[in-house]
C-alpha positions in Angstrom: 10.6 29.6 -26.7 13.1 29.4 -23.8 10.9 30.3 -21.1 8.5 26.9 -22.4 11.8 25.1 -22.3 12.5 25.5 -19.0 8.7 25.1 -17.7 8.7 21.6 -19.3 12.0 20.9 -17.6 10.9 22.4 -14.6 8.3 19.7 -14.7 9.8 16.7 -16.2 12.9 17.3 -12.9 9.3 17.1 -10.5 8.0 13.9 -12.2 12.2 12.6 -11.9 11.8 13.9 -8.0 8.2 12.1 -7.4 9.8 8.8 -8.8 12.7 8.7 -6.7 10.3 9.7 -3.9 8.3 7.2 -4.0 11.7 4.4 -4.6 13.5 6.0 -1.6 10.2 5.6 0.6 10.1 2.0 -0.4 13.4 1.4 0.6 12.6 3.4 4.6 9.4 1.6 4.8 11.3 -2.2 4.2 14.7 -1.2 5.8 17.0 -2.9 5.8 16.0 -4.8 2.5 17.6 -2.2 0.4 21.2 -3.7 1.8 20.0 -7.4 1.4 17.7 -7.9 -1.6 19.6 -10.9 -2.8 19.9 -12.5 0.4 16.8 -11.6 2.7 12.8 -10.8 2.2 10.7 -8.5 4.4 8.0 -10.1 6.7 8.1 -13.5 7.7 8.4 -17.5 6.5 5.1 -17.9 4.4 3.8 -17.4 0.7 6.9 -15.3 0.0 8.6 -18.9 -0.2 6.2 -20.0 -2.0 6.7 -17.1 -4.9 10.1 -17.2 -4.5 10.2 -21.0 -5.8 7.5 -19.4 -8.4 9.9 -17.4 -9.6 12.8 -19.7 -10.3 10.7 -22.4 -11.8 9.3 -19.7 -13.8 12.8 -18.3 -15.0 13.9 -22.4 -15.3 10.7 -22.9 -17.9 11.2 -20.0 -20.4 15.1 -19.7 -20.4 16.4 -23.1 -19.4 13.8 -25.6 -20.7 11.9 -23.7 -23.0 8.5 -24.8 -22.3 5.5 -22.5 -20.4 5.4 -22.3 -16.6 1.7 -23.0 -15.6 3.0 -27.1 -15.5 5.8 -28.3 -13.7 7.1 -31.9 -12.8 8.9 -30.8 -10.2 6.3 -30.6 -7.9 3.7 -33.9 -7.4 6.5 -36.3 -9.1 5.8 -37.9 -11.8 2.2 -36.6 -12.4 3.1 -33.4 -12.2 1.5 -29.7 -10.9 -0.4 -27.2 -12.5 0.2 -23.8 -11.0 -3.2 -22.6 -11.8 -4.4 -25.2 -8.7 -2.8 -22.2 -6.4 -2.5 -18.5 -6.3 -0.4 -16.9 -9.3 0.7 -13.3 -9.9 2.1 -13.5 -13.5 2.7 -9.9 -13.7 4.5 -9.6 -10.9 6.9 -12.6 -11.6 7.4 -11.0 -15.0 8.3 -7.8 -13.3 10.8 -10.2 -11.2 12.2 -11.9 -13.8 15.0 -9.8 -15.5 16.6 -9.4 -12.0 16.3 -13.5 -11.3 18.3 -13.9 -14.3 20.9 -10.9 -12.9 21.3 -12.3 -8.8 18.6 -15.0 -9.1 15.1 -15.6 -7.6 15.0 -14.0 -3.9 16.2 -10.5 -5.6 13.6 -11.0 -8.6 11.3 -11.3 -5.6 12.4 -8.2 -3.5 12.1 -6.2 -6.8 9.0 -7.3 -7.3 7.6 -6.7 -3.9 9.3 -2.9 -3.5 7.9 -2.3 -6.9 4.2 -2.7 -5.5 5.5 0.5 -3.5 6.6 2.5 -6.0 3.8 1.9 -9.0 1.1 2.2 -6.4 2.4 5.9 -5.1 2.6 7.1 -8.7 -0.6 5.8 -10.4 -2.6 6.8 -7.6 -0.4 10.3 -7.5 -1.4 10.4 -10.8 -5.3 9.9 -10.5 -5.0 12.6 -7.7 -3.0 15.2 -9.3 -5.8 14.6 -12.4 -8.6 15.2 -9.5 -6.8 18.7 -7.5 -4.5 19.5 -9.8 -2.2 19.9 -7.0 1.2 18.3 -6.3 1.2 18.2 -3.0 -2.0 17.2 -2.3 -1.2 14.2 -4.8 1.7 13.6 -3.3 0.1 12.8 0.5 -2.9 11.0 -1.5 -0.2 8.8 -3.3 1.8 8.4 0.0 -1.2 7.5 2.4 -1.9 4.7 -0.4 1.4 2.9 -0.8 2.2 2.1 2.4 -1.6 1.7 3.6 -1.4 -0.8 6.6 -3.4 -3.5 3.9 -0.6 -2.9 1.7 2.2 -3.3 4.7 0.3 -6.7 6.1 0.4 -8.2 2.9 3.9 -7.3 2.2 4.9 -8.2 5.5 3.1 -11.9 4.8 4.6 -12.3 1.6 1.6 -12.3 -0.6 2.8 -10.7 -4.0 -0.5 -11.0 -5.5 -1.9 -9.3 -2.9 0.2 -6.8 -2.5 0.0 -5.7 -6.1 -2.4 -3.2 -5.5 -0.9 -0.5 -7.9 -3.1 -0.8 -10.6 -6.6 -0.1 -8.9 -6.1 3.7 -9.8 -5.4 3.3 -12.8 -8.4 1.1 -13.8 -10.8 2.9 -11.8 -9.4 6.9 -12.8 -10.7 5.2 -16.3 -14.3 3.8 -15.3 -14.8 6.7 -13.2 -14.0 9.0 -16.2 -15.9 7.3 -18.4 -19.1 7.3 -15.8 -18.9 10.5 -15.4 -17.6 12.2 -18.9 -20.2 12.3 -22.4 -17.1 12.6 -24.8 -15.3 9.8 -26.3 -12.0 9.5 -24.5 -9.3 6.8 -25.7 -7.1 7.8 -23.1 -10.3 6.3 -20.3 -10.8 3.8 -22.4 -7.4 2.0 -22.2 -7.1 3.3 -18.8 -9.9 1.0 -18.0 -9.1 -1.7 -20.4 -5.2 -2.3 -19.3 -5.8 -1.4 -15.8 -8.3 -4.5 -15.4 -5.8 -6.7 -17.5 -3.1 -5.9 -15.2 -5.4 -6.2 -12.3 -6.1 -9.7 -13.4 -2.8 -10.6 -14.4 -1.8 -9.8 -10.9 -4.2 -11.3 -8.4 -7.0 -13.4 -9.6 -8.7 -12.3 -6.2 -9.0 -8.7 -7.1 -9.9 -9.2 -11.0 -13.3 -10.9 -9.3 -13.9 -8.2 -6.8 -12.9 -5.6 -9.0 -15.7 -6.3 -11.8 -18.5 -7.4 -8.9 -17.7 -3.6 -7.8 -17.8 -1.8 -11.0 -21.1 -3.9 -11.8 -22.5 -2.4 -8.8 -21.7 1.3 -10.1 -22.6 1.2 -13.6 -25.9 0.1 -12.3 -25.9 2.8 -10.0 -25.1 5.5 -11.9 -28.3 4.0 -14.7 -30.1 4.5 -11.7 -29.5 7.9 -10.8 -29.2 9.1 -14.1 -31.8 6.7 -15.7 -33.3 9.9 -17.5 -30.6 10.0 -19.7 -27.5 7.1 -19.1 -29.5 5.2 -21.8 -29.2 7.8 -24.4 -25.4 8.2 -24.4 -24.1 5.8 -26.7 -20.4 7.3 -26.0 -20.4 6.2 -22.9 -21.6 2.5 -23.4 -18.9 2.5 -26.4 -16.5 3.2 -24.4 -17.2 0.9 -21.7 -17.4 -2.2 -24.7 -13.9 -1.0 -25.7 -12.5 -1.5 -22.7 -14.3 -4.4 -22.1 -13.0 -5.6 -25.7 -9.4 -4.8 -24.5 -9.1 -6.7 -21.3 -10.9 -9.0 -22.6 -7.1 -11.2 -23.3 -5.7 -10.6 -20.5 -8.7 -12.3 -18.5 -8.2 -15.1 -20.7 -5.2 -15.4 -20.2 -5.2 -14.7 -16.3 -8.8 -16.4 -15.3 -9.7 -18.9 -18.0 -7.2 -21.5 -16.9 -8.8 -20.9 -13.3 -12.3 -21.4 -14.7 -11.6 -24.3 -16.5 -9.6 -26.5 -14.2 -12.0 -25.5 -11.0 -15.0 -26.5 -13.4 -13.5 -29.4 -14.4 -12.1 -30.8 -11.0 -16.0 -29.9 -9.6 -17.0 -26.8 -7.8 -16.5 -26.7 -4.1 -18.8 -24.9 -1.4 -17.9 -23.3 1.4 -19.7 -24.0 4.7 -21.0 -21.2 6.3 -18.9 -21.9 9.5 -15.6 -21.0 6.9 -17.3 -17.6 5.1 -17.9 -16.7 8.8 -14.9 -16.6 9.6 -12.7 -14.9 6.9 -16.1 -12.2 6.6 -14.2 -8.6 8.2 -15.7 -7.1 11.2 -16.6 -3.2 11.7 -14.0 -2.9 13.9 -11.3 -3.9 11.2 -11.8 -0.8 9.8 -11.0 1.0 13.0 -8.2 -0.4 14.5 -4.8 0.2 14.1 -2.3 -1.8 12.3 -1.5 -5.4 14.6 2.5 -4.3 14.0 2.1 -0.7 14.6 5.0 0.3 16.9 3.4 2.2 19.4 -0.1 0.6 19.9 -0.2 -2.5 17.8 0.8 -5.2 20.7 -2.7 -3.2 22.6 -4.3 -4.1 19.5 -3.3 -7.7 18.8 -4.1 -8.4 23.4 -7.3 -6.9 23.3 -8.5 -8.3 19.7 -8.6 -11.5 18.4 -6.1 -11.7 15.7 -5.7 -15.0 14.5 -5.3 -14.0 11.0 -4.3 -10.3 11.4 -3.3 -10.5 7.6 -6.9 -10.4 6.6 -8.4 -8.3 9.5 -5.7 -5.3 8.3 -8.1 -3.0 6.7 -7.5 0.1 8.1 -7.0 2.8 6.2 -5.1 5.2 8.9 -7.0 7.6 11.2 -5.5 11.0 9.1 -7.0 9.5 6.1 -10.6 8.5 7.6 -10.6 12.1 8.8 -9.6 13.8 5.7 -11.9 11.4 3.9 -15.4 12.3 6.2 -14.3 15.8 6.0 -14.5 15.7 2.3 -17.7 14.0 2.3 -19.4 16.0 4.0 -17.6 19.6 3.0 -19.4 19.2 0.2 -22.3 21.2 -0.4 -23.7 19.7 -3.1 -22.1 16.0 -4.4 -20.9 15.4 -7.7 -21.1 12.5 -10.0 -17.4 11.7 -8.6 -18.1 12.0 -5.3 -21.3 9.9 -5.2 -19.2 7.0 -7.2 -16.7 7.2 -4.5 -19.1 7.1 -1.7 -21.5 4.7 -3.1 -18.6 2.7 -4.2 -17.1 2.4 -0.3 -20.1 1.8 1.2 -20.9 -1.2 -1.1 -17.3 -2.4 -0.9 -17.8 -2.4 3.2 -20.8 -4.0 3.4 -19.1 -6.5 1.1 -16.4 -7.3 3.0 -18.6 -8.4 6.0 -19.5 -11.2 4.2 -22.0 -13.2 6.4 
């Protein structure tokens, strides 16, 4: 009995330790935030104004005026503004809001922001450490995925949306799971479910991508495993319930989108404009615009008119542990494929035209 004591306190202390890990490296990555969150953001003048004013409207509406956000007559006087015109990340402004009503909207923000950090570390820690079983090799996994240069550029530009990219393990540890596993599993299930709703509830953008991606592997793995996907009725139960489950949070987070957009008429974009927000093959390669030591190289030698965008590099350590895996293995499993497949599609993707 005592020695099972101390093994689960042994390991609740580690969890404790990861946690303020993963805070502390928040705090060195953003220095010196930490000694300024009411006062000061990371980054520059840009959409981080923007949320800020979200923020306090936001805490005005419920607390003060008692009415919901997504109008405000504050904005376009006297007709009025409906947030769902622009980018919202109600998740994230609900993480921000008990500190706005503490030292008001600029440190709801900075929460907010830092907590992007912290949640993405220990969801995708915890995907890992389901995956190796290792702590240290979750650890680096969840580290090399928190401060990602996409994550640091969209920090940096003050896109709290965007920068909400903590929940993507947790939604896809459940698909994957669920792709890959015949037994029922509730635990995948609302993995999936809540991990899509809180995709959704955090950047409209991703919600999209997110389901045009795991479209693309479900019919994948029916193709490769055509023999026999059709036959398992746990898996396709499984995938309704989480389906069923997200379900109101993509109500609540893309219906109001849907709506307005179709009722204000349905713009196209010319070719000339897909162009030039498509991502280049060389986006993936080269090192982050702001990097210390080789980023002004980067930024003379490359066009970099919106760097924001053109950040997706995943780090050079990561791209060679990453081809090292792929091709260590012998023979692939279901996981592996999904992962691979799953990259390749999401690249080809992201060059657009």
């Amino acid at each position: 009995m005592r020695s099972k004591f101390f093994q689960h306190h042994e390991k609740s202390i580690r969890i404790d330790l990861i946690i303020v890990y993963f805070i502390l490296l928040s705090l060195l990555i953003t220095r010196p935030l930490g000694f300024n969150l009411s006062t000061q953001t990371v980054g520059r003048y840009g959409d981080n104004m923007g949320f800020i004013w979200m923020i306090g409207w936001f805490k005005q509406a419920l607390f003060d005026l008692h009415q919901l956000p997504y109008k405000t007559h504050l904005l376009n006087f006297p007709y009025g503004f409906n947030l769902y015109m622009t980018e919202i990340a109600p998740f994230q402004i609900l993480i921000a809001l008990p500190f706005t009503l503490v030292k008001g909207p600029v440190f709801g923000y900075n929460i907010s922001i830092l907590s992007t950090f912290v949640l993405a570390g220990l969801c995708m820690y915890y995907w890992a450490y389901s995956k190796t079983q290792s702590r240290k090799t979750a650890l680096i996994i969840g580290t090399a995925y928190a401060i990602c240069p996409f994550h640091l550029a969209h920090v940096l530009s003050g896109h709290l949306n965007i920068s909400a990219i903590q929940w993507f393990p947790l939604y896809f540890m459940g698909f994957f799971n669920i792709l890959e596993n015949k037994a029922f599993s509730r635990k995948n299930v609302l993995l999936a479910g809540i991990g899509l709703g809180l995709i959704s509830l955090s950047s409209i953008y991703f919600a999209y991508m997110t389901l045009v991606l795991s479209a693309f592997l479900l019919i994948y793995s029916v193709l490769i495993n055509r023999k026999t996907i059709w036959k398992e009725r746990t898996l396709w139960k499984q995938l309704l319930w989480a389906v069923l489950i997200s379900v109101p949070f993509l109500i609540v987070s893309a219906g109001p989108y849907v709506y307005i957009h179709i009722a204000s008429g349905m713009q196209n974009r010319e070719l000339a404009e897909v162009s030039f927000y498509s991502a280049s093959p060389t986006d993936f390669l080269l090192p982050f615009t702001l990097h210390p030591f080789w980023g002004k190289w980067v930024g003379t030698h490359f066009p970099r008119n919106i760097w924001t965008e053109a950040t997706l590099y995943l780090g050079l350590p990561i791209i060679v542990f990453f081809l090292y895996w792929v091709f260590e293995k012998k023979k692939q499993t279901n996981f592996s494929k999904l992962i691979i497949s799953g990259a390749i599609f999401a690249f080809i993707l992201a060059l657009g035209t």
